[in-house]
C-alpha positions in Angstrom: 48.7 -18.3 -40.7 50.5 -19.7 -37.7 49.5 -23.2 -36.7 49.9 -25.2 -33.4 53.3 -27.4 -34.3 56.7 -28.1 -33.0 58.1 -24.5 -33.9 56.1 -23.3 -30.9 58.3 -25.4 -28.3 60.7 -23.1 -28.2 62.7 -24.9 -25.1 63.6 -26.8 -28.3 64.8 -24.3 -30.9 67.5 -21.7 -31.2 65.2 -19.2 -32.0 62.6 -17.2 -29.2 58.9 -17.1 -29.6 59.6 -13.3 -30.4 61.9 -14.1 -33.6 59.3 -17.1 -34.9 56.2 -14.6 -34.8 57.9 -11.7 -36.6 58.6 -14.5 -39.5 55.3 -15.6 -39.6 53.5 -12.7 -39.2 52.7 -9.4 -41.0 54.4 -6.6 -39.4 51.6 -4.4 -37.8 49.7 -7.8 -36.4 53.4 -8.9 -34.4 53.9 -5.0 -33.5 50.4 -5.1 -32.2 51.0 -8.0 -30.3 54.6 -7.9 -29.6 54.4 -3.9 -28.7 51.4 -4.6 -25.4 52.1 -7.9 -24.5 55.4 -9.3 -23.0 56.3 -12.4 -24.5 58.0 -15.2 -22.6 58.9 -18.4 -24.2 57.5 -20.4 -21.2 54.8 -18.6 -20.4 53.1 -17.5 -23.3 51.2 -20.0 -25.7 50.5 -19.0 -29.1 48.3 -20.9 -31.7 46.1 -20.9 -34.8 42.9 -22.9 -34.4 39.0 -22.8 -33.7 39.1 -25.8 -31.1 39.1 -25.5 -27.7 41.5 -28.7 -27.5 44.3 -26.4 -28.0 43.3 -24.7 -24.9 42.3 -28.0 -23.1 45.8 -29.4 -23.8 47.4 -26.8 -21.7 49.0 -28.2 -18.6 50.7 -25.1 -16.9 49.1 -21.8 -16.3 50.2 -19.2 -18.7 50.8 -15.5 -18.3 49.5 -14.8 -22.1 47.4 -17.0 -24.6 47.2 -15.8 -28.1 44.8 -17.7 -31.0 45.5 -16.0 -34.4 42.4 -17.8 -35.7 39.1 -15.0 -35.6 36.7 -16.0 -33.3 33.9 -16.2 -35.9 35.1 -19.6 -36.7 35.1 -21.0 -32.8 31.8 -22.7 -32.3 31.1 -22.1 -28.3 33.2 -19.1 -28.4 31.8 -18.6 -24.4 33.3 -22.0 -23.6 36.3 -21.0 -25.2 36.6 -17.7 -23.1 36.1 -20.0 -20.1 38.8 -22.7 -20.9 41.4 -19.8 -21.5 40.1 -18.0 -18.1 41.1 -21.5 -16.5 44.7 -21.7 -18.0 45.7 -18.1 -17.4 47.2 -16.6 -14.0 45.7 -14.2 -12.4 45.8 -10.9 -14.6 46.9 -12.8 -17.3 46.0 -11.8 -21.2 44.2 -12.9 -23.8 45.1 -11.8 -27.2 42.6 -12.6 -30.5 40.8 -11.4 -33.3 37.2 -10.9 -35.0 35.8 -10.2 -37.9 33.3 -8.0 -36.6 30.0 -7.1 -38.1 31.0 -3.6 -39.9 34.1 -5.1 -41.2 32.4 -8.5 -42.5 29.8 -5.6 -44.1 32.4 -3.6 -45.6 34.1 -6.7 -47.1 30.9 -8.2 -48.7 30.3 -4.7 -50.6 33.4 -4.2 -51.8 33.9 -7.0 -53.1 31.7 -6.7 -56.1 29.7 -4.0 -57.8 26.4 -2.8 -56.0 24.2 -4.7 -58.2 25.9 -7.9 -57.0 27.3 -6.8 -53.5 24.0 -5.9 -51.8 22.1 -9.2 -52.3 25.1 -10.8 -51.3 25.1 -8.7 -47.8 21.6 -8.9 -47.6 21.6 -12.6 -48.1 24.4 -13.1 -45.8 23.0 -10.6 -42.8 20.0 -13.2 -43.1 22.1 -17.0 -42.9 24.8 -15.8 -40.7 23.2 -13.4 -38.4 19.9 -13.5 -38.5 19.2 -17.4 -38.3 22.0 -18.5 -35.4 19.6 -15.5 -33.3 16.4 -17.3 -33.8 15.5 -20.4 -31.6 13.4 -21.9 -33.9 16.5 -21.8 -36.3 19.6 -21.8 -34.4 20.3 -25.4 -33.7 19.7 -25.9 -37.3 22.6 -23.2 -38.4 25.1 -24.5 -35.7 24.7 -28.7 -36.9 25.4 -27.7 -40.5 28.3 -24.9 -40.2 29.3 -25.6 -36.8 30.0 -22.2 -36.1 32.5 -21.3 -38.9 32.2 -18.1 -40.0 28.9 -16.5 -38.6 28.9 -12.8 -38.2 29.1 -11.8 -35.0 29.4 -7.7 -33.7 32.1 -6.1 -31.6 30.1 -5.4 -29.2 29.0 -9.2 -28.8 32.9 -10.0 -28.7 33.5 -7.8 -25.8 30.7 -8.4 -23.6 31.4 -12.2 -23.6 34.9 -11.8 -22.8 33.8 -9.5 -19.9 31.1 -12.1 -19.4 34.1 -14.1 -18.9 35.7 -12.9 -16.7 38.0 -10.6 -19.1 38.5 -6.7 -18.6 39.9 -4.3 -21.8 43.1 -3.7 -22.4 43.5 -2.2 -26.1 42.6 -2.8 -29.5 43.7 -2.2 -33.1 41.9 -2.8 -36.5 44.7 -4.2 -39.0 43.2 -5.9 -42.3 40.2 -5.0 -42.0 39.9 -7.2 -38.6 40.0 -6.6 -35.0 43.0 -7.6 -32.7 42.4 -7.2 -29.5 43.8 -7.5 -25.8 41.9 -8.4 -22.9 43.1 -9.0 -19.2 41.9 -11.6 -17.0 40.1 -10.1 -13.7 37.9 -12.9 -12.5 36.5 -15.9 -12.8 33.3 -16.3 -15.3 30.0 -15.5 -14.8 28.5 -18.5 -16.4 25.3 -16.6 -17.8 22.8 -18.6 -18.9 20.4 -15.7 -20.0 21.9 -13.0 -21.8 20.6 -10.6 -24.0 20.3 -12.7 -26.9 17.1 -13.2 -29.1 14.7 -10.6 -30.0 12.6 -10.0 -26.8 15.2 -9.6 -23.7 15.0 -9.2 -20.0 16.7 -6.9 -18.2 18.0 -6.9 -14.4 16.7 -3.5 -13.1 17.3 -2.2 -9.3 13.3 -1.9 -8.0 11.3 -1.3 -4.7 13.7 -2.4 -1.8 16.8 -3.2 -3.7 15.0 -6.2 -5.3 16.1 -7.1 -8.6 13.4 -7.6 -11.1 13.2 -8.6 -15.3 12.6 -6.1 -17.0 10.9 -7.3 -20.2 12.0 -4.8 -24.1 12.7 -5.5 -27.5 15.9 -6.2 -27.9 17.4 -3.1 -29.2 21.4 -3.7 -28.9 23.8 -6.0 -29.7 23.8 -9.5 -28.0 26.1 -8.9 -24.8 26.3 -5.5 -24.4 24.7 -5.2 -20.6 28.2 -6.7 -19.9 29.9 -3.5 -21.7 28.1 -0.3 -19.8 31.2 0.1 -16.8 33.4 -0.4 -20.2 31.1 2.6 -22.5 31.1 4.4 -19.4 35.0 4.7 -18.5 35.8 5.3 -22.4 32.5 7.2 -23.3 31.0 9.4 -20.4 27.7 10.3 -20.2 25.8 12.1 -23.5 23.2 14.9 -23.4 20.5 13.4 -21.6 22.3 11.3 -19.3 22.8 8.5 -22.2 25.9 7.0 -22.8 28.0 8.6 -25.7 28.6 7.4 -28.7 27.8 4.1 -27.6 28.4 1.9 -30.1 26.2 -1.3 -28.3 23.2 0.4 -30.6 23.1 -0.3 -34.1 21.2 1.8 -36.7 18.0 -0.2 -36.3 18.3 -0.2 -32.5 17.8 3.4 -33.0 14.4 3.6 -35.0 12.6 1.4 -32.5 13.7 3.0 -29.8 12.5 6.5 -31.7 9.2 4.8 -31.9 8.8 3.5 -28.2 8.5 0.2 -29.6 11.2 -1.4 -27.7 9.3 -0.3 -24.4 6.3 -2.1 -25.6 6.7 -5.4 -23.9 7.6 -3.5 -20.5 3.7 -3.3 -20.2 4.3 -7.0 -18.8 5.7 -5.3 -16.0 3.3 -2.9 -15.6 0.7 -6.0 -15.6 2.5 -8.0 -13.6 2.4 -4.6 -11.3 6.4 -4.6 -10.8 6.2 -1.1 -12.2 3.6 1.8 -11.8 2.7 3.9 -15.0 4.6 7.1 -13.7 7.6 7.1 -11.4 11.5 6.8 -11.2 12.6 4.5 -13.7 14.0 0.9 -12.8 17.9 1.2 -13.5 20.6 -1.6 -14.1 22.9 -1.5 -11.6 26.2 0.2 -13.2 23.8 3.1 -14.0 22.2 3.3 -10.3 26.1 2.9 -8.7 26.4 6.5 -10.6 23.8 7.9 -8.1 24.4 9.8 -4.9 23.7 7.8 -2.1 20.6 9.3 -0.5 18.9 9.2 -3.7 19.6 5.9 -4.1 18.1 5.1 -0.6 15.1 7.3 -1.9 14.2 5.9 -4.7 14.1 2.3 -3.9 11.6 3.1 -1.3 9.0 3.3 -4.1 7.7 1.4 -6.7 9.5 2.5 -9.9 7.2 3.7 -13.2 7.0 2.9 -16.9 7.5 6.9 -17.6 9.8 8.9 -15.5 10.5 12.4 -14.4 12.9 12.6 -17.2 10.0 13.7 -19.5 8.3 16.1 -17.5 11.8 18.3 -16.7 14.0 17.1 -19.9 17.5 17.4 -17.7 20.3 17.2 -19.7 23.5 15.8 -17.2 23.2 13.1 -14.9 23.5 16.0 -12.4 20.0 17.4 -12.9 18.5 14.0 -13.8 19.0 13.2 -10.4 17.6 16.8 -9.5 14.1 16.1 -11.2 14.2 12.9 -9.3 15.0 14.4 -5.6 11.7 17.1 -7.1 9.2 14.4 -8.4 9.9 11.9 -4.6 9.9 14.9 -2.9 6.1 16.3 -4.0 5.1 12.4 -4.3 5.6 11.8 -0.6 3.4 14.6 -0.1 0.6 13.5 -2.2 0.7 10.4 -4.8 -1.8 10.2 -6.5 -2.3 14.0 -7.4 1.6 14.2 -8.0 1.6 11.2 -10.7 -1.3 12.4 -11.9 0.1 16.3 -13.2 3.2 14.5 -13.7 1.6 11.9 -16.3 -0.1 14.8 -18.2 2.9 16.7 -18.5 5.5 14.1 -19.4 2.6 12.9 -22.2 2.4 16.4 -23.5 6.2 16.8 -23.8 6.1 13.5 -25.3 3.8 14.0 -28.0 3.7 17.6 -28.6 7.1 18.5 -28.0 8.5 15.0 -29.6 10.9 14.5 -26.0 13.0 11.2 -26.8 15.8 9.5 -25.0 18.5 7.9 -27.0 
């Protein structure tokens, strides 16, 4: 792999950056590279490590900034993001790679036979994804590996680059690892609480506009509220006014959410009294942008509910979702109580006789 030496300098060689990558790389990682990004011998800085001092180091403000090292090995990979963010110009790129989850998966099972394989996944999945989650356990995990070679999901990779200040650009998947290109559109965010450990909160658009935590299980990867403009543009909208084939939800995500179980902890909310038991459900703000204005107008005007409309009409588009809504304010303004009331019973019949779910 290439390393940060003299032989990047190019001002100092006969040969362009262009010519030294082709030699030191395999051909579909430079075509990758070489075939979305313009290189420049000045302006781009290429390197191969896990330390942000090769970023720090950087005087001049670059147009591209490519690390050939995978980010599983960089120990504050959102620090990172932020001290390339710094040393780009404005729409600048950011090229890099990961090992992400379903690739580190698929190399630790085919590596052996079965018999050997899946305790090896299993006990990996535990030491390298399961402990740098838990706070009880984390700091413990970081002092002794320092970050090298956790596991860590494409969908965590993404949303802290957008986190970051990054928008998409393209990816490719060339030995069983992920290269990807990202462009910079703004400065970070600096998030101090994103959907990280097991129980999450969510910013949801309530009563008057006010954003309030939403408390659920977490039920997606770490990151991935920072991916639903990104699922939306290169997914649309599924059957029920989910977002298709979005990869944010692993398999597990899937069975709790099957169960209800991830809604469990929104009875906080309910306690707390920032939701009702039946109304318009609270909505993160990509998904309530989608919205026509005068419903969006309407709907804040009321307290939003732990079961919606949704289960009482089942719509299937965005379209009539916002329909049932515009039906359920419309009789509720008329009489409340009766109207959550018949809607309650109905939603709970389609819920449990009639098995309605939501993806």
């Amino acid at each position: 792999m290439l390393r940060e030496s003299p032989k990047y300098k190019t001002n100092n060689s006969n040969s362009g950056l262009k010519d030294i990558l082709s030699e030191v790389l395999n051909k579909p990682v430079f075509e990758f590279i070489s075939g979305n990004l313009q290189l420049d011998d000045d302006s781009t800085r290429v390197f191969d490590s896990d330390s942000i001092f090769n970023i720090d180091i950087i005087k001049r403000k670059k147009n591209v900034i490519i690390n050939l090292q995978k980010i599983n090995n960089v120990r504050y990979l959102n620090k990172y993001f932020e001290a390339v963010n710094s040393k780009l110009n404005d729409s600048g790129y950011i090229c890099g790679c990961v090992e992400e989850y379903m690739q580190r998966k698929k190399r630790i099972l085919k590596k052996h036979s079965i018999v050997i394989s899946l305790p090896a996944y299993i006990l990996d999945f535990l030491l390298h994804r399961v402990l740098p989650k838990l706070k009880i356990s984390k700091k413990i995990y970081f002092f002794i590996t320092q970050g090298v070679n956790r596991a860590i999901s494409k969908t965590e990779t993404y949303g802290r680059l957008y986190s970051c200040g990054f928008e998409f650009v393209c990816e490719k998947e060339i030995d069983n690892q992920q290269y990807f290109i990202f462009r910079k559109k703004s400065l970070p965010k600096y998030d101090t609480e994103p959907t990280y450990g097991l129980f999450v909160k969510i910013k949801r658009v309530a009563r008057n506009g006010k954003i309030i935590n939403v408390y659920k299980l977490r039920t997606m990867y770490p990151f991935s509220e920072y991916l639903q403009d990104f699922i939306y543009k290169t997914n649309a909208l599924d059957e029920g006014g989910k977002f298709k084939n979005d990869f944010r939800i692993p398999i597990w995500g899937r069975f709790l959410r099957s169960l209800w179980i991830d809604e469990l902890p929104m009875l906080v909310n309910w306690i707390k009294r920032d939701l009702k038991l039946f109304g318009v459900r609270p909505l993160t703000k990509q998904y309530y942008s989608m919205y026509d204005d005068d419903l969006k107008q309407w709907r804040i005007k009321y307290k939003p509910g732990l079961v919606p409309p949704f289960y009482v009409d089942l719509p299937k588009t965005i379209e009539e979702i916002m329909n049932s809504e515009r039906r359920y304010l419309s009789l509720y303004e008329k009489n409340p109580l009766k109207t959550d009331f018949v809607y309650f019973w109905k939603a709970a019949y389609n819920i449990i006789i009639k098995r309605a779910r939501t993806r």
